[in-house]
N, C-alpha and C positions, 0 to 999 in steps of 0.2 A: 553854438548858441544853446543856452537850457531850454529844453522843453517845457512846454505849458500844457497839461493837461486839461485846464479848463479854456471854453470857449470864451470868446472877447466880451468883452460889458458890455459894449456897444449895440453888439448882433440885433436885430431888428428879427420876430417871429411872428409865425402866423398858421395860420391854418385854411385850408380850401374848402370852397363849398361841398367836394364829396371826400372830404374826411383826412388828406395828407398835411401834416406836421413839416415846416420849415421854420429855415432859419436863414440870413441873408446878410453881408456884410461887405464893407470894399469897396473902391471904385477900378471901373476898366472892364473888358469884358468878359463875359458872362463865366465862373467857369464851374458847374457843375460836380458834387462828387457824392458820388453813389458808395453807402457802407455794404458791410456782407451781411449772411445770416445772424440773425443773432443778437447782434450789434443796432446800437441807432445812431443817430445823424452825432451825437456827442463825441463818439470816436475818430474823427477827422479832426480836433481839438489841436494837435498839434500842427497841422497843416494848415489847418482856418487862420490860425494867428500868424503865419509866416506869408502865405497867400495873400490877404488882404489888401498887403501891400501893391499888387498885381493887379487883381480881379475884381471883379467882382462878386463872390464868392457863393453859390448858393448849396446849402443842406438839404437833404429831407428824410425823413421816417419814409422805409418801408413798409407798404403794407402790414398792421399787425405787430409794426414794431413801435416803442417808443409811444411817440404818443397823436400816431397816425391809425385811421380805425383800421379794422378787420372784416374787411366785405364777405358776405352771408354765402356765397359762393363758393365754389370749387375753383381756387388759383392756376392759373398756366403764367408761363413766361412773358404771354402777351400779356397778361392783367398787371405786370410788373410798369412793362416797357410802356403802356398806356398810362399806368397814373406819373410818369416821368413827362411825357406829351400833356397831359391836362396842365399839370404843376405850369410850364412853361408857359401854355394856354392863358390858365387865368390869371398870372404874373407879366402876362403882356412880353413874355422874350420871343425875339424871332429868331433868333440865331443863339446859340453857345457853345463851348469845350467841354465836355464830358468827361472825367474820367471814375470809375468804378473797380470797387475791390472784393476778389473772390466771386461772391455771388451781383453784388453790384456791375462789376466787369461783365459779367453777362449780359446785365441788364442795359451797361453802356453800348458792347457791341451790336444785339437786336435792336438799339434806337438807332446809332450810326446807320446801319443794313436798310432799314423802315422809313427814316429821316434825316436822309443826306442833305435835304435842303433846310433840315434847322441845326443837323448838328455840322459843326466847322471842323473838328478834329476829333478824337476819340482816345484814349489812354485805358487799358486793359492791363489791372495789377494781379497779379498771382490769379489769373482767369483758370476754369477747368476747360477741358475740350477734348473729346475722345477719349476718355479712360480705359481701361485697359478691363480687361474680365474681373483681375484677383482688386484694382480700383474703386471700381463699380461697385462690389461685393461689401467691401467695405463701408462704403457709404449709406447704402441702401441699408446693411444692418445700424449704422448711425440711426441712420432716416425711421428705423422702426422702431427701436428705441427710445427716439425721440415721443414718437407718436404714443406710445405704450405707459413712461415715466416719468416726461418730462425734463428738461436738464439736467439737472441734477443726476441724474442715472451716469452721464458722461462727463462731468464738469470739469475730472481733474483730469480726463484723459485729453480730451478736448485743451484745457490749457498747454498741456504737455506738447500736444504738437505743434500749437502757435508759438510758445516761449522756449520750452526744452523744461528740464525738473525745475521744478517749485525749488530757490533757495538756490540753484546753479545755475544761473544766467544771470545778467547785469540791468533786467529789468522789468525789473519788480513792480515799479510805478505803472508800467504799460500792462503787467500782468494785472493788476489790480482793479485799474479802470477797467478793464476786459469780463476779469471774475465780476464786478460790481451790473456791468448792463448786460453780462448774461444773466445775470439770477433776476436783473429787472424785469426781462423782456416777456412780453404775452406769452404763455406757453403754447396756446393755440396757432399763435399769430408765427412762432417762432417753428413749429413741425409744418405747416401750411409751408411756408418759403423753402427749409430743408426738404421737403418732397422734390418740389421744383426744382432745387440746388442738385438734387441726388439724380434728376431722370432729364435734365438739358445739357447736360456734357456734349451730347451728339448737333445739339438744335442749329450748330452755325455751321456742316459739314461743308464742304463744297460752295461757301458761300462765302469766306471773309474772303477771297481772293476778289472776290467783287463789290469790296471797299473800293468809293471812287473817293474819300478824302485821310488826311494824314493820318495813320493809326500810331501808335505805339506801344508795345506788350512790353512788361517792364516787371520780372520775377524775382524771387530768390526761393530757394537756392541755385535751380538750375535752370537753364534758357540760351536764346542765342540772340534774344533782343538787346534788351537794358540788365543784364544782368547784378544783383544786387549781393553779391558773394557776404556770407556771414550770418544773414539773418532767416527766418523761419515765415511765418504764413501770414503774421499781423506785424509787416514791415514799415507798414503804416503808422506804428505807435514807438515800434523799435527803432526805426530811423529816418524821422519822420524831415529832418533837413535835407538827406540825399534824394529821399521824393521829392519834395518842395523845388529843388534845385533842378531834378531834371524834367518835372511841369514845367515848371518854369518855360527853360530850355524849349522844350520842346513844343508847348502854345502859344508863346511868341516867335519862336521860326516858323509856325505852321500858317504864318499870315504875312508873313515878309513877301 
């Protein structure tokens, strides 16, 4: 099936009383998806249109991203996983399926861990968790960069690791929308979350084993979950039917 990059006509938006940015579409229930750093709620575009079908579908702007505000605060992982709880709050859901990509995967899992009795299942895409020294090192010099230059300082390296060379890979299109809502994205709003992103790798140790409802970690390139062989870090845009298919799959058995 060809991919849609743009979200549905249809979609239904809004905004919350303390400042979060949605979008809402579908019948059936609930199912939540959390984008990464960077990114805003537009880049699920190709899942929004195949899901619909399913769910009920709900977006929204991170913090900072898009066109959710930027609380005057100093950000933690909780300020994430809370304005995910408000959103549901004043949307009236009592229950949904979650799932979140990169940094959103965090933010899915910490709701899961926090809110067993609203979330029903949980899906965890290319999530981080315990990184390694030479990892870490990595990131954090991201993370400072970030905070010093703004985007732009890493933009092509940054695509590089999501797609592989600019002009050598088969998709272009994914690359594009990618390049286009990063150079959108708050620059504030977007080093505030990468901090986060860079220093919660450890935040879930000793603790997903104390998931009491369905999880699923669903990677590429490497894993022992769902593994997604071929594709890179925004598998989400690159192959965006073989996700679709195994949500699917997997939040409708996760209620059987």
């Amino acid at each position: 099936m060809p991919t849609s990059f743009e979200l549905p006509s249809g979609i239904v938006s809004g905004k919350t009383t303390n400042g979060t940015s949605w979008s809402r579409t579908g019948n059936g229930p609930t199912l939540v998806l959390l984008h990464g750093v960077g990114m805003n709620k537009a880049v699920w575009a190709p899942e929004v249109n195949l899901l619909q079908n399913h769910f009920d579908v709900l977006i929204y702007d991170m913090w900072g991203h898009g066109a959710s505000d930027l609380p005057v605060n100093e950000l933690e992982l909780g300020n994430y996983t809370q304005q995910l709880v408000d959103l549901l709050s004043e949307l009236k859901i009592d229950s949904a399926f979650v799932a979140g990509h990169s940094m959103g995967a965090l933010i899915a899992l910490d709701f899961a861990l926090l809110h067993p009795e609203i979330c029903q299942a949980v899906c965890a895409m290319n999530a981080v968790f315990n990184r390694t020294a030479e990892q870490s090192s990595s990131v954090q010099k991201r993370a400072t960069d970030l905070a010093a230059g703004g985007v732009s300082v890493n933009l092509t390296e940054t695509l590089e690791r999501w797609f592989g060379k600019s002009g050598e890979h088969e998709y272009s299109s994914a690359e594009d929308l990618a390049r286009e809502l990063l150079l959108a994205v708050n620059p504030q709003g977007y080093a505030a979350a990468y901090s986060v992103f860079a220093n919660s790798d450890k935040a879930h140790l000793g603790k997903l084993e104390n998931l009491e409802l369905p999880a699923l970690f669903f990677m590429a390139p490497h894993g022992s979950a769902r593994v997604l062989q071929g594709h890179r870090h925004m598998m989400t845009l690159t192959a965006p039917n073989e996700v679709v298919a195994t949500l699917t799959t997997f939040f409708e058995s996760s209620t059987s």
